[in-house]
mmCIF file of the N, C-alpha and C atoms, coordinates in Angstrom:
data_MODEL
# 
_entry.id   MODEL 
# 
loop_
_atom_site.group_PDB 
_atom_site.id 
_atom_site.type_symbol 
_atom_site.label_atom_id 
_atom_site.label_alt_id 
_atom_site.label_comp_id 
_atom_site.label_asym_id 
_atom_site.label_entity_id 
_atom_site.label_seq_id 
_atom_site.pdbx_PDB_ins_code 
_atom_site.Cartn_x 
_atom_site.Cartn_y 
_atom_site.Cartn_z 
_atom_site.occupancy 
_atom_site.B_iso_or_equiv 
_atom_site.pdbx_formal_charge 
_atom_site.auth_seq_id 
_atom_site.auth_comp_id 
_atom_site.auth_asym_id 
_atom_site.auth_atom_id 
_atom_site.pdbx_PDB_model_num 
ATOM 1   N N  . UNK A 1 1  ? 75.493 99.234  165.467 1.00 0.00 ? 1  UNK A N  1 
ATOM 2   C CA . UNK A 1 1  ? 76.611 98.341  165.663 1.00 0.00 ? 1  UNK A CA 1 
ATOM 3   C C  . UNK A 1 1  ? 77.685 98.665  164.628 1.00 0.00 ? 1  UNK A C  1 
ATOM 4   N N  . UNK A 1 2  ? 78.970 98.808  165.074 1.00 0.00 ? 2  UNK A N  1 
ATOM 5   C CA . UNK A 1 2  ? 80.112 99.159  164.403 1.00 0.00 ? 2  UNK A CA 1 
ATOM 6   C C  . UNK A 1 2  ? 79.985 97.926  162.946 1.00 0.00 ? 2  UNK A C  1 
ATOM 7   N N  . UNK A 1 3  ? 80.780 97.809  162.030 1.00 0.00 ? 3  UNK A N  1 
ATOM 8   C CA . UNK A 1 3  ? 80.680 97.235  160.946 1.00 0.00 ? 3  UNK A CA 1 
ATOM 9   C C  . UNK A 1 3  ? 81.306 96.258  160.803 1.00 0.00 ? 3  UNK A C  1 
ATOM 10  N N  . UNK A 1 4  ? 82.889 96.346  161.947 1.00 0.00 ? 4  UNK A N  1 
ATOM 11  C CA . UNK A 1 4  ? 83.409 95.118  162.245 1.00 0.00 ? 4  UNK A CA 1 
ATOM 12  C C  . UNK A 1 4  ? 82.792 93.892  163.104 1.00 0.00 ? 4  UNK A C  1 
ATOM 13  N N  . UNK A 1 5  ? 82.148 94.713  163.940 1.00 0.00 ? 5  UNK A N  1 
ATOM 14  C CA . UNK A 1 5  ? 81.288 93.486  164.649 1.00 0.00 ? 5  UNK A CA 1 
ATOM 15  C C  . UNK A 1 5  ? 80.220 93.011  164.384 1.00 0.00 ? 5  UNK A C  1 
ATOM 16  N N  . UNK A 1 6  ? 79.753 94.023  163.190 1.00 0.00 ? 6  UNK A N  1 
ATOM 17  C CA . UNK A 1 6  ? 78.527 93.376  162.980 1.00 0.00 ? 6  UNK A CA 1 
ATOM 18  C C  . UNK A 1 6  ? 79.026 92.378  161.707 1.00 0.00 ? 6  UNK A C  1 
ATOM 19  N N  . UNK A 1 7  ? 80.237 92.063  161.055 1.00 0.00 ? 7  UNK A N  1 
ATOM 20  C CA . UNK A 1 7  ? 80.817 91.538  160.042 1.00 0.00 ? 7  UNK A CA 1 
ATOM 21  C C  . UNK A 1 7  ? 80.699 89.996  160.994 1.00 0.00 ? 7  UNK A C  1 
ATOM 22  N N  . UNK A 1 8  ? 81.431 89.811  161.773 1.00 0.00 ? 8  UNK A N  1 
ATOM 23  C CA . UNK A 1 8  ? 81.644 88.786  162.650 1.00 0.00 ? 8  UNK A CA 1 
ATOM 24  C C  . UNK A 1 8  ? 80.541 88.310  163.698 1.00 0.00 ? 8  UNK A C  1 
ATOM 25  N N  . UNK A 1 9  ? 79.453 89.524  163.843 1.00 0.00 ? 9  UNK A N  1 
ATOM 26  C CA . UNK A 1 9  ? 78.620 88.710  164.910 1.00 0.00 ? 9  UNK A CA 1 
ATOM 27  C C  . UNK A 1 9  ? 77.494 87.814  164.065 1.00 0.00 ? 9  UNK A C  1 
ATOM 28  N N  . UNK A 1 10 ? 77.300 88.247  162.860 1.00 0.00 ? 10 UNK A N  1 
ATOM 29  C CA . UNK A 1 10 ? 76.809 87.497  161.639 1.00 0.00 ? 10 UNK A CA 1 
ATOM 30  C C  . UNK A 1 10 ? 77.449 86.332  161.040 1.00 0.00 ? 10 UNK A C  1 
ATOM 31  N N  . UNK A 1 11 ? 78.614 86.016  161.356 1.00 0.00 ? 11 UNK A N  1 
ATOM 32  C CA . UNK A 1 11 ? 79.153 84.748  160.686 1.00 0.00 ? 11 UNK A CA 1 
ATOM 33  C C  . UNK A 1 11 ? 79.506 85.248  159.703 1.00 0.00 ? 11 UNK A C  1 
ATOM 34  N N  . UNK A 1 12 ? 79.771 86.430  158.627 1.00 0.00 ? 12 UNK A N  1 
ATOM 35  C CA . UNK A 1 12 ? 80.121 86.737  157.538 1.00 0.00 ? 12 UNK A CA 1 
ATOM 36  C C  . UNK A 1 12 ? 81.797 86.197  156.898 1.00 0.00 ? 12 UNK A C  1 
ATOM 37  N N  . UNK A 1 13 ? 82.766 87.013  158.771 1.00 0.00 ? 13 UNK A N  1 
ATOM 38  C CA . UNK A 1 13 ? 83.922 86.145  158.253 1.00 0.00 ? 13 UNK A CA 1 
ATOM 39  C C  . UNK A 1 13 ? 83.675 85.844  160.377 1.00 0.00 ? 13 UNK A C  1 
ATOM 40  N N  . UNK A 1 14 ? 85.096 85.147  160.104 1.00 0.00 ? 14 UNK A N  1 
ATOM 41  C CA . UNK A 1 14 ? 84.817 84.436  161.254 1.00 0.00 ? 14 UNK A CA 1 
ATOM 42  C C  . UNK A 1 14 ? 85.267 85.001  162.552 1.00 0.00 ? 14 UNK A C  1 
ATOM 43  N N  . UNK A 1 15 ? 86.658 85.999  162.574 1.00 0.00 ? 15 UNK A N  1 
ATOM 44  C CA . UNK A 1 15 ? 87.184 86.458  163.696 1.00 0.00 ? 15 UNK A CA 1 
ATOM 45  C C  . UNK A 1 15 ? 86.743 88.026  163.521 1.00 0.00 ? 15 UNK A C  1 
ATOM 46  N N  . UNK A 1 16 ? 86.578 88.876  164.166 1.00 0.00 ? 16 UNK A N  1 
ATOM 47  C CA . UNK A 1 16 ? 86.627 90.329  164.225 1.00 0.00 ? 16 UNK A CA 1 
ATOM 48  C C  . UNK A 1 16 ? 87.923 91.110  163.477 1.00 0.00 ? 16 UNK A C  1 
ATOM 49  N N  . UNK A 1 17 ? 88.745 90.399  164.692 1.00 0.00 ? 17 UNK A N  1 
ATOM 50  C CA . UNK A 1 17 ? 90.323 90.720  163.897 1.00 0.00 ? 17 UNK A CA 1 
ATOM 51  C C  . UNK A 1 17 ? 90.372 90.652  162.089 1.00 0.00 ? 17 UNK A C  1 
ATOM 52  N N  . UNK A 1 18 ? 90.275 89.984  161.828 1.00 0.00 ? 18 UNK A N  1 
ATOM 53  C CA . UNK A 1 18 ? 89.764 90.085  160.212 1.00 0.00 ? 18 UNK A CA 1 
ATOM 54  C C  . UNK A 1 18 ? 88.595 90.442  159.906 1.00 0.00 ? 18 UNK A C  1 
ATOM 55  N N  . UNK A 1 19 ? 87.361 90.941  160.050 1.00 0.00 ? 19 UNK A N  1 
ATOM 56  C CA . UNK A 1 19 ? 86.807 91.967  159.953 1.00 0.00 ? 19 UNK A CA 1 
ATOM 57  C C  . UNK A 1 19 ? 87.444 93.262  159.658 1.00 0.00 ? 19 UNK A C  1 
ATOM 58  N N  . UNK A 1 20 ? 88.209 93.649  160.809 1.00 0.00 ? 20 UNK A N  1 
ATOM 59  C CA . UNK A 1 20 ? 88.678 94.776  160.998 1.00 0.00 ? 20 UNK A CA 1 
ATOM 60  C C  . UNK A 1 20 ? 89.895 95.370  159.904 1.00 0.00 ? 20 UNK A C  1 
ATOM 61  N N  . UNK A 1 21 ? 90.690 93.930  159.486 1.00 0.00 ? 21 UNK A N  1 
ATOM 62  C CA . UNK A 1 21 ? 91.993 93.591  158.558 1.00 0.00 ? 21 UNK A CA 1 
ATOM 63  C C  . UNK A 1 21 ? 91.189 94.579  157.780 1.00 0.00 ? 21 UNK A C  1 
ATOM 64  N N  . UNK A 1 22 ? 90.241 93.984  157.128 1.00 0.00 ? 22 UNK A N  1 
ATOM 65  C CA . UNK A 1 22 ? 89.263 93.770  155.980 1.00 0.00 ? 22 UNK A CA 1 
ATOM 66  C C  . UNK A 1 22 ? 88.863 95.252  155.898 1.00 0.00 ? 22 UNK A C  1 
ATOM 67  N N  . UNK A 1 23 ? 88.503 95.909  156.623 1.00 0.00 ? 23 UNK A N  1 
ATOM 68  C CA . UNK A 1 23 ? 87.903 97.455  156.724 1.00 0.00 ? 23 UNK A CA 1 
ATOM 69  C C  . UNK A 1 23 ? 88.839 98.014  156.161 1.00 0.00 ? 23 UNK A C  1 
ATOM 70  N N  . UNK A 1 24 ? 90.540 98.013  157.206 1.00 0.00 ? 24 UNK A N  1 
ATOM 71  C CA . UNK A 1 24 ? 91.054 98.628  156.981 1.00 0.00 ? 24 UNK A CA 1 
ATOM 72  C C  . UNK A 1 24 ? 91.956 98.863  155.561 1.00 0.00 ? 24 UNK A C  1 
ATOM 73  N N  . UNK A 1 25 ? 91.813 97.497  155.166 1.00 0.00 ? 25 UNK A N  1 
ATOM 74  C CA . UNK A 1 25 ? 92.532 97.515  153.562 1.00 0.00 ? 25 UNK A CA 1 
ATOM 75  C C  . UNK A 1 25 ? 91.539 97.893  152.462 1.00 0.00 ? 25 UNK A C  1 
ATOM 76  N N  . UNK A 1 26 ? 90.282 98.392  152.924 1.00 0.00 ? 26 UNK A N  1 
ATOM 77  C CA . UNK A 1 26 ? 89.462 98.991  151.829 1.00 0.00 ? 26 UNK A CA 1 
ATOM 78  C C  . UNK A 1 26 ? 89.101 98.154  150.622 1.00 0.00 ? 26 UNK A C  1 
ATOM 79  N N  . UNK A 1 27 ? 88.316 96.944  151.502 1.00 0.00 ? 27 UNK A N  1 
ATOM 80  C CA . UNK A 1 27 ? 87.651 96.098  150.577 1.00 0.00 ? 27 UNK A CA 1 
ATOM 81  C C  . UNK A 1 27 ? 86.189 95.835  151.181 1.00 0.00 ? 27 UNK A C  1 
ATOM 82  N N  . UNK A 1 28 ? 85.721 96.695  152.069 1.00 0.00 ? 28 UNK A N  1 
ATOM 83  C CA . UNK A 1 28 ? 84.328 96.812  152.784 1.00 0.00 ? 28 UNK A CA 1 
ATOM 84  C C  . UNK A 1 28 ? 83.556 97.981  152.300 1.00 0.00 ? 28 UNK A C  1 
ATOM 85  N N  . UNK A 1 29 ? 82.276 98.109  151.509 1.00 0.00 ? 29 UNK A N  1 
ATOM 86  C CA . UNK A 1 29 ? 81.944 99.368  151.371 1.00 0.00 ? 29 UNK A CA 1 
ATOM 87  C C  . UNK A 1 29 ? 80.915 99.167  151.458 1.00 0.00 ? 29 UNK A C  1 
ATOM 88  N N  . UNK A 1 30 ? 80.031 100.505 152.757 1.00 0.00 ? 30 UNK A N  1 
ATOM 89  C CA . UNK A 1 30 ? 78.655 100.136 152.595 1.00 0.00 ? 30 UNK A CA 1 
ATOM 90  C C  . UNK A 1 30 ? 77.789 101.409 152.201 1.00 0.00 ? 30 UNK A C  1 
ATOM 91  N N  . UNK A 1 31 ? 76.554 100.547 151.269 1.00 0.00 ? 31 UNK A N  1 
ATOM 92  C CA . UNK A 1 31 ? 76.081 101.213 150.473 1.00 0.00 ? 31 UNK A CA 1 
ATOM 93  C C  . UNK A 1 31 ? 76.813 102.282 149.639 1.00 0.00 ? 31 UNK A C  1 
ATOM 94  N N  . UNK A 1 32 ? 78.019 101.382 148.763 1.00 0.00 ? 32 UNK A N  1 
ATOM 95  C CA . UNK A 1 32 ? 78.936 102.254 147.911 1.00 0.00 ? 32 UNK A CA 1 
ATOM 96  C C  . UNK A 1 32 ? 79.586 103.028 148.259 1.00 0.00 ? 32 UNK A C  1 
ATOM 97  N N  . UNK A 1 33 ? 80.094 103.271 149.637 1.00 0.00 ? 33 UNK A N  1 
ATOM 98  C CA . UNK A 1 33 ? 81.233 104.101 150.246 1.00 0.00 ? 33 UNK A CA 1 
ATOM 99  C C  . UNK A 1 33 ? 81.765 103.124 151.183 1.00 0.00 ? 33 UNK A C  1 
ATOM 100 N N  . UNK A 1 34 ? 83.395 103.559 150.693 1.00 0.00 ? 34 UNK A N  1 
ATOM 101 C CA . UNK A 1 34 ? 84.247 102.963 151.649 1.00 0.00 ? 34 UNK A CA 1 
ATOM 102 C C  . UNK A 1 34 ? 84.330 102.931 152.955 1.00 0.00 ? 34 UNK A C  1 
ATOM 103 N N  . UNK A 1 35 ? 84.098 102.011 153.730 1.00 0.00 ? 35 UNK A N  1 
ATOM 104 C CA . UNK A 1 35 ? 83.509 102.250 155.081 1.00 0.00 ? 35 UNK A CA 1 
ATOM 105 C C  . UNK A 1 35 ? 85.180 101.985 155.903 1.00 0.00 ? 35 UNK A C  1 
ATOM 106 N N  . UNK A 1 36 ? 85.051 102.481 157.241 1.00 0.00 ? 36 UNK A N  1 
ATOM 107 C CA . UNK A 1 36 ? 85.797 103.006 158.279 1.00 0.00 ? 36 UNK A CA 1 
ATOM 108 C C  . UNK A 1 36 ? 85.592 102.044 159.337 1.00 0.00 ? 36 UNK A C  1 
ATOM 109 N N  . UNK A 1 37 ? 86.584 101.493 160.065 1.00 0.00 ? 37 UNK A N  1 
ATOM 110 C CA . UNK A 1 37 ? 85.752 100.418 160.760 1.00 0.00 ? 37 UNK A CA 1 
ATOM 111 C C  . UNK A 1 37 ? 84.758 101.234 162.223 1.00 0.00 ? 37 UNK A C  1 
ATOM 112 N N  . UNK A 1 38 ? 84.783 101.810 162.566 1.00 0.00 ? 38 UNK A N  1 
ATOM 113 C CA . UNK A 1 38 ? 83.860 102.392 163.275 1.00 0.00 ? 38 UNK A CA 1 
ATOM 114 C C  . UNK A 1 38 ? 82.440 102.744 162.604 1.00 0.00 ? 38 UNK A C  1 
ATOM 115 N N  . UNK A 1 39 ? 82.506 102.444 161.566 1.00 0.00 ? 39 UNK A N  1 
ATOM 116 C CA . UNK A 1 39 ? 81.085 102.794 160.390 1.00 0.00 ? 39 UNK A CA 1 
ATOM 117 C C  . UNK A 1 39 ? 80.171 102.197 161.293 1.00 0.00 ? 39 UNK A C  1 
ATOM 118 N N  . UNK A 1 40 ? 78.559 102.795 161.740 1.00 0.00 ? 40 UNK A N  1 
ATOM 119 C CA . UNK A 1 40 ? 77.838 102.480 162.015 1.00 0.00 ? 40 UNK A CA 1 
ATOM 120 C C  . UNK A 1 40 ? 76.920 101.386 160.766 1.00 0.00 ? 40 UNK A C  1 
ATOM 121 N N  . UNK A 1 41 ? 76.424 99.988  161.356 1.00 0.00 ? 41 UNK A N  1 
ATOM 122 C CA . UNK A 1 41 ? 75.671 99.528  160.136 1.00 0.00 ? 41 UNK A CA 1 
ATOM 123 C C  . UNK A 1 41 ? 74.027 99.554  160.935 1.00 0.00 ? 41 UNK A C  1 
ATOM 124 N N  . UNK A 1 42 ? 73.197 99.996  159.662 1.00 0.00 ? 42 UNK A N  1 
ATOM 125 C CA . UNK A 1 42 ? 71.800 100.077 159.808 1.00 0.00 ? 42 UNK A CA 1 
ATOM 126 C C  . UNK A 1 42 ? 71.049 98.977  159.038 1.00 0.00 ? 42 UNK A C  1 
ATOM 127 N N  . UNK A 1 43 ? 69.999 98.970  159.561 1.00 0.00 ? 43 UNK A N  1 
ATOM 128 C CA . UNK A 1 43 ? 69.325 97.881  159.035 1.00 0.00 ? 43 UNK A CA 1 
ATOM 129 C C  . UNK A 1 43 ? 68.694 98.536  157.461 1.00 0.00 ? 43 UNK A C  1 
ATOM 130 N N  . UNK A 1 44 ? 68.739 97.836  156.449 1.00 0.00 ? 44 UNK A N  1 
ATOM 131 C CA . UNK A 1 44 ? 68.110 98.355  154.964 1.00 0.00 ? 44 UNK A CA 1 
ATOM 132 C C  . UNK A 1 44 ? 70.047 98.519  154.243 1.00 0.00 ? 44 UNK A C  1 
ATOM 133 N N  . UNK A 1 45 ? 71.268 98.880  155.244 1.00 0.00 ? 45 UNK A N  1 
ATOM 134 C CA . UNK A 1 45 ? 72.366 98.889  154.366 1.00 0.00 ? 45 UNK A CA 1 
ATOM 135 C C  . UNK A 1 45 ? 73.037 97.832  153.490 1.00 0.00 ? 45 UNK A C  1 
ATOM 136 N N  . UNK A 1 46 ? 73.290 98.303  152.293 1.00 0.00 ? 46 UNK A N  1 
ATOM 137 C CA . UNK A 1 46 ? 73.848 96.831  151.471 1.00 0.00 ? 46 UNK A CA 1 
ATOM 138 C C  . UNK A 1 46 ? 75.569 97.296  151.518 1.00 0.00 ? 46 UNK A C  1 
ATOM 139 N N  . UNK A 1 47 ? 76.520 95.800  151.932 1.00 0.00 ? 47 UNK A N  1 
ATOM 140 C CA . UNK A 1 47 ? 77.527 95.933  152.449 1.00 0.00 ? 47 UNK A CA 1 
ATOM 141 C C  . UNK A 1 47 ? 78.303 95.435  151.390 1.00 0.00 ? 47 UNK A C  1 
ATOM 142 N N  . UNK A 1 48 ? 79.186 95.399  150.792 1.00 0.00 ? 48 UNK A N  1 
ATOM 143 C CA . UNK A 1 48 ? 79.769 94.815  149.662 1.00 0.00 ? 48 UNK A CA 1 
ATOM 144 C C  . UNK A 1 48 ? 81.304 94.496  149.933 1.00 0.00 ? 48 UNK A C  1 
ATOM 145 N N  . UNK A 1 49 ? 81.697 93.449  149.785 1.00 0.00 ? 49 UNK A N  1 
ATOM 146 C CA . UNK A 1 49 ? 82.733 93.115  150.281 1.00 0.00 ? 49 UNK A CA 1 
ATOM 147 C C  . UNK A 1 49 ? 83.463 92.519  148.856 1.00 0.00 ? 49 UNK A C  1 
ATOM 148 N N  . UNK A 1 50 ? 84.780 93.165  148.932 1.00 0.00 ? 50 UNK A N  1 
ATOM 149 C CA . UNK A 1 50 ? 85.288 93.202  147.435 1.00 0.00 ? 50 UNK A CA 1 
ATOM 150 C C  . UNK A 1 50 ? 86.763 92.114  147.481 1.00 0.00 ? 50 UNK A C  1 
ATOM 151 N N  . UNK A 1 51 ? 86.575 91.073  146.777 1.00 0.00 ? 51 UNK A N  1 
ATOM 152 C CA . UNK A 1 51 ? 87.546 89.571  147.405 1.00 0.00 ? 51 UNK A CA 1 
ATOM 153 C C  . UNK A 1 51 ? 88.582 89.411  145.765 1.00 0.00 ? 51 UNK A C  1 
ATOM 154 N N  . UNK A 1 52 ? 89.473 88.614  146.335 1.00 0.00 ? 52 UNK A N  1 
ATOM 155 C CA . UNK A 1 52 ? 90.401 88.420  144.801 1.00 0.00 ? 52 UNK A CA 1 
ATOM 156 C C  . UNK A 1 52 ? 89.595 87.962  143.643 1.00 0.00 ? 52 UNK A C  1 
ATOM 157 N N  . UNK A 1 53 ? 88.744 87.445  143.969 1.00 0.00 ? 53 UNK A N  1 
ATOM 158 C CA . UNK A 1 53 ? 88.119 86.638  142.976 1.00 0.00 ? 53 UNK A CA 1 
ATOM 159 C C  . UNK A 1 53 ? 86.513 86.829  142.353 1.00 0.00 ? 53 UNK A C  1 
ATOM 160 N N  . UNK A 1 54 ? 86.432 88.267  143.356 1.00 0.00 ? 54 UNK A N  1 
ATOM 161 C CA . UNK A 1 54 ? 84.714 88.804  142.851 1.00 0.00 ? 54 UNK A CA 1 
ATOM 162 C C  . UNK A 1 54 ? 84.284 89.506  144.064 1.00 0.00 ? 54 UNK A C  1 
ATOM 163 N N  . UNK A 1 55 ? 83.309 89.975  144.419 1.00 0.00 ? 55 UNK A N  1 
ATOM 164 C CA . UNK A 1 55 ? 82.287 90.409  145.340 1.00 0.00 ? 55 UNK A CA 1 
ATOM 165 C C  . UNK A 1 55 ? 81.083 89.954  145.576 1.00 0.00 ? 55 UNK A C  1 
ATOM 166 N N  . UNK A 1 56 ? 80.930 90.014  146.873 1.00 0.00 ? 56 UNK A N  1 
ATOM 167 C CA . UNK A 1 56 ? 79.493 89.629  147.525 1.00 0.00 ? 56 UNK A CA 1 
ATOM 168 C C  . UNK A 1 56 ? 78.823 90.396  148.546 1.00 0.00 ? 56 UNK A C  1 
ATOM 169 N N  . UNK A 1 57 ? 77.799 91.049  147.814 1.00 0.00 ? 57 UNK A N  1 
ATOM 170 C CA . UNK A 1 57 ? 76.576 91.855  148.629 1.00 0.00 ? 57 UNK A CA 1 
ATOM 171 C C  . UNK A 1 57 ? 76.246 91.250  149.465 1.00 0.00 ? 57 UNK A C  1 
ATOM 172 N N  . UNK A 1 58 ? 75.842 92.042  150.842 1.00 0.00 ? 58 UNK A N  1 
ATOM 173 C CA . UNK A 1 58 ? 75.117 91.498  151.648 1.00 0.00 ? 58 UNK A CA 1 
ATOM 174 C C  . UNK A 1 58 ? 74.250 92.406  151.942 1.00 0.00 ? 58 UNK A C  1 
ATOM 175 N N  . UNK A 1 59 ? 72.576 92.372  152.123 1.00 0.00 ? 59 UNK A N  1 
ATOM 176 C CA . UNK A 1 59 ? 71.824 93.130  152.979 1.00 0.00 ? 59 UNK A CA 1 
ATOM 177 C C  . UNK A 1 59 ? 71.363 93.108  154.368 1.00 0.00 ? 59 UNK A C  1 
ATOM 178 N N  . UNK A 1 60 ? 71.705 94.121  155.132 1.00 0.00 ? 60 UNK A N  1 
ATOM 179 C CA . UNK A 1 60 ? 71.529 93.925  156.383 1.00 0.00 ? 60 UNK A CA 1 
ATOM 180 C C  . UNK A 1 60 ? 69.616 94.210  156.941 1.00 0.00 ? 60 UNK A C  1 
ATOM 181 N N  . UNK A 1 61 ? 69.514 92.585  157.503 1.00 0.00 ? 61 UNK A N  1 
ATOM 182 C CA . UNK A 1 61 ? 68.417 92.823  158.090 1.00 0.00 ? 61 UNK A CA 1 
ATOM 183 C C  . UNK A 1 61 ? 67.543 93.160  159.140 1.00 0.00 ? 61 UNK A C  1 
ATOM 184 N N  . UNK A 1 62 ? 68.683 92.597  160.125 1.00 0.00 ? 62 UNK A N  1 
ATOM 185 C CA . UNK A 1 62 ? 68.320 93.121  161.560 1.00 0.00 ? 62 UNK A CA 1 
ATOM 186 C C  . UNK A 1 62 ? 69.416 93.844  161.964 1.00 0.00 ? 62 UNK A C  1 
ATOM 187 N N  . UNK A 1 63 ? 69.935 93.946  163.255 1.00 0.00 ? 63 UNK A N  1 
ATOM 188 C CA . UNK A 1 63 ? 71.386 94.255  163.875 1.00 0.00 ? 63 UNK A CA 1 
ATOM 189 C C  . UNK A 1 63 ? 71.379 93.149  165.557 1.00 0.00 ? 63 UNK A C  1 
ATOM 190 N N  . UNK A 1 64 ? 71.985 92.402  165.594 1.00 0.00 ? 64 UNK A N  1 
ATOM 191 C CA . UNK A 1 64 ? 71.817 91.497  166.243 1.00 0.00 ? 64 UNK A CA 1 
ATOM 192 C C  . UNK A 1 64 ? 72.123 92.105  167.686 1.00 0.00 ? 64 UNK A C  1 
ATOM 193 N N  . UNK A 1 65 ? 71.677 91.861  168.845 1.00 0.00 ? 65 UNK A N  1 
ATOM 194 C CA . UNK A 1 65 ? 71.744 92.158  169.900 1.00 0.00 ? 65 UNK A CA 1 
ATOM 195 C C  . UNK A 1 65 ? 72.682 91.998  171.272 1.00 0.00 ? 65 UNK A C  1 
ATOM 196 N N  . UNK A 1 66 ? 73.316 90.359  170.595 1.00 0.00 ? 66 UNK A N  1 
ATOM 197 C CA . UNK A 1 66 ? 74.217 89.646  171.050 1.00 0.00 ? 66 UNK A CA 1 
ATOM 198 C C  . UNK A 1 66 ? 75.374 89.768  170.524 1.00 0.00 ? 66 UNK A C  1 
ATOM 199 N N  . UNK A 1 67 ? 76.336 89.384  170.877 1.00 0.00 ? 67 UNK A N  1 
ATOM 200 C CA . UNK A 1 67 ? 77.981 89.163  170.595 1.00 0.00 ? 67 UNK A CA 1 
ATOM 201 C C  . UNK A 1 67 ? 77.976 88.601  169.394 1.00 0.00 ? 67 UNK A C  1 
ATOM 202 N N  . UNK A 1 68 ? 77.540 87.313  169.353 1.00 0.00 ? 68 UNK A N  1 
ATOM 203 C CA . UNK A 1 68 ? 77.560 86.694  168.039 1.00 0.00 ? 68 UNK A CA 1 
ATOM 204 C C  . UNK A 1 68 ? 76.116 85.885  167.954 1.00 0.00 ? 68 UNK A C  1 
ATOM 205 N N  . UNK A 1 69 ? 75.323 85.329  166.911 1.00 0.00 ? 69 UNK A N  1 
ATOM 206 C CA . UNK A 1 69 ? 74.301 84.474  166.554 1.00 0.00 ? 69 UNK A CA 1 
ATOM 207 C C  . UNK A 1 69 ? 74.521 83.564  166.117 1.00 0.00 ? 69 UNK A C  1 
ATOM 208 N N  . UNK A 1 70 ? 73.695 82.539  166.259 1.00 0.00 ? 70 UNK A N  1 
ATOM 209 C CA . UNK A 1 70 ? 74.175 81.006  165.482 1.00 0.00 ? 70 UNK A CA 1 
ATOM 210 C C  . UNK A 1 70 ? 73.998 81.155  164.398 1.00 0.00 ? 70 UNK A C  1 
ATOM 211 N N  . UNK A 1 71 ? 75.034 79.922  163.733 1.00 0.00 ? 71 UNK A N  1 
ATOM 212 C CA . UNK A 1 71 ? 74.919 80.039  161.955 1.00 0.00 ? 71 UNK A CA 1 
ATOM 213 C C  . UNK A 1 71 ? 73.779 79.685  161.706 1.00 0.00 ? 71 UNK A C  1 
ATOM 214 N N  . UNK A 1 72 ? 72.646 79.031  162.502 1.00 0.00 ? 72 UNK A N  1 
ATOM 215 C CA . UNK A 1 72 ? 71.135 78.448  162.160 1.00 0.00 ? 72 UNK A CA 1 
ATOM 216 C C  . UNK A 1 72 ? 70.464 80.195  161.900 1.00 0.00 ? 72 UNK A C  1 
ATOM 217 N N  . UNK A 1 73 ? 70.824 80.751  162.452 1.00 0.00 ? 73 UNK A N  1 
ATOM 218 C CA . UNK A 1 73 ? 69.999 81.983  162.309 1.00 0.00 ? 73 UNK A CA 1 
ATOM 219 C C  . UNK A 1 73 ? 70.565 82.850  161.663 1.00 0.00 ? 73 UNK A C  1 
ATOM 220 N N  . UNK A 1 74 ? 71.348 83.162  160.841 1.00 0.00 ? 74 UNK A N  1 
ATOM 221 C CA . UNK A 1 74 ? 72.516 83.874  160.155 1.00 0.00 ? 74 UNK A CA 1 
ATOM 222 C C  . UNK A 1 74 ? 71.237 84.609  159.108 1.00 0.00 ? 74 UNK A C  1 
ATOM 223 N N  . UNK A 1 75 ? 70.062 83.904  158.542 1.00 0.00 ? 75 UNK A N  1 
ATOM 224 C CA . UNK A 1 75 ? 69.504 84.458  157.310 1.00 0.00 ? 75 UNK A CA 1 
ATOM 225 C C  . UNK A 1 75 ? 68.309 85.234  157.870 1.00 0.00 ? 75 UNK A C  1 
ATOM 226 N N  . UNK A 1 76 ? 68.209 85.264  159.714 1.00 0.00 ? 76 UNK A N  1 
ATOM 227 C CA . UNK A 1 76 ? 67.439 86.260  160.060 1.00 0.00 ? 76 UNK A CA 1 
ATOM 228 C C  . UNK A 1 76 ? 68.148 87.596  160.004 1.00 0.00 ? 76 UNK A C  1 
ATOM 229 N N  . UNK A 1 77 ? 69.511 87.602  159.870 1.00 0.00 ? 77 UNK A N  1 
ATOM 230 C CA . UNK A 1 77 ? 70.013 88.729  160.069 1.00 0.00 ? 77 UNK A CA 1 
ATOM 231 C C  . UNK A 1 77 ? 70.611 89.217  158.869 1.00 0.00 ? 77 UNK A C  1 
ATOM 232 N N  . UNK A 1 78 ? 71.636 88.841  157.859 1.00 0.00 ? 78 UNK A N  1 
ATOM 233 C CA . UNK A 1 78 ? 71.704 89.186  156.784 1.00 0.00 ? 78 UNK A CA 1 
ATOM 234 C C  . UNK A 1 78 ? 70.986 88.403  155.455 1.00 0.00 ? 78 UNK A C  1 
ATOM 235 N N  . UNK A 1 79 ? 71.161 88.666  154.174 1.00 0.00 ? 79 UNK A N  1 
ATOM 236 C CA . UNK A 1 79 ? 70.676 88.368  153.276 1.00 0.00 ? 79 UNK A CA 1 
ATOM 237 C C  . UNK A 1 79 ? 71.775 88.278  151.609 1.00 0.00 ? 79 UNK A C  1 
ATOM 238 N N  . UNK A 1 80 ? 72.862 87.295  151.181 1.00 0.00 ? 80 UNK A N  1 
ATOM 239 C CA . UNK A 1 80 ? 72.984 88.013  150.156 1.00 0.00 ? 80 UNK A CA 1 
ATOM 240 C C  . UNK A 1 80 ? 72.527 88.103  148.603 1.00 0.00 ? 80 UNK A C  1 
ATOM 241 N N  . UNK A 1 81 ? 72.754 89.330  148.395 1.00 0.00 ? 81 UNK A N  1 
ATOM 242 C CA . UNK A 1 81 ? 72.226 90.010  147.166 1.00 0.00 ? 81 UNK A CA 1 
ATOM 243 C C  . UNK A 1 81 ? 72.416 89.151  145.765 1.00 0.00 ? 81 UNK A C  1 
ATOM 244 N N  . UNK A 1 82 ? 73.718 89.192  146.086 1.00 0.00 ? 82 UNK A N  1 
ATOM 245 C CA . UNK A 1 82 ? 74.216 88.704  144.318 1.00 0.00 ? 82 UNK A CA 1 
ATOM 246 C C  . UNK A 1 82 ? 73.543 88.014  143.463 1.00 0.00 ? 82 UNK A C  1 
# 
């Protein structure tokens, strides 16, 4: 799953469209490289998302199958690190 959708089908941020913002201004990097929004994400990758005010790891646990998952299930699929 591309990195934008898997940003948004996780609840991470909320629209794709900003997902994608987000890629493209080079504040998404996974597993320590600046990711592309077409970046494939795998399960075991840690995603780091770099904000005005700090960063927050996330580890990816599954890759969800659906469009989007409920926020009840959000911690079957990612995990964060920090």
């Amino acid at each position: 799953m591309r990195i934008d959708k898997w940003l948004s089908a996780v609840n991470v941020v909320k629209r794709r469209t900003i997902a994608q913002d987000m890629v493209k201004s080079g504040v998404v990097f996974i597993n320590g490289i600046k990711a592309k929004p077409s970046k494939e994400v795998k399960v075991g990758d840690k995603i780091t998302i770099e904000y005005l005010k700090g960063r927050k790891i996330f580890e990816v646990l599954q890759i969800p199958t659906t469009k989007t998952v409920p926020k009840s299930a959000k911690d079957e699929y990612v995990r964060e690190v920090n």
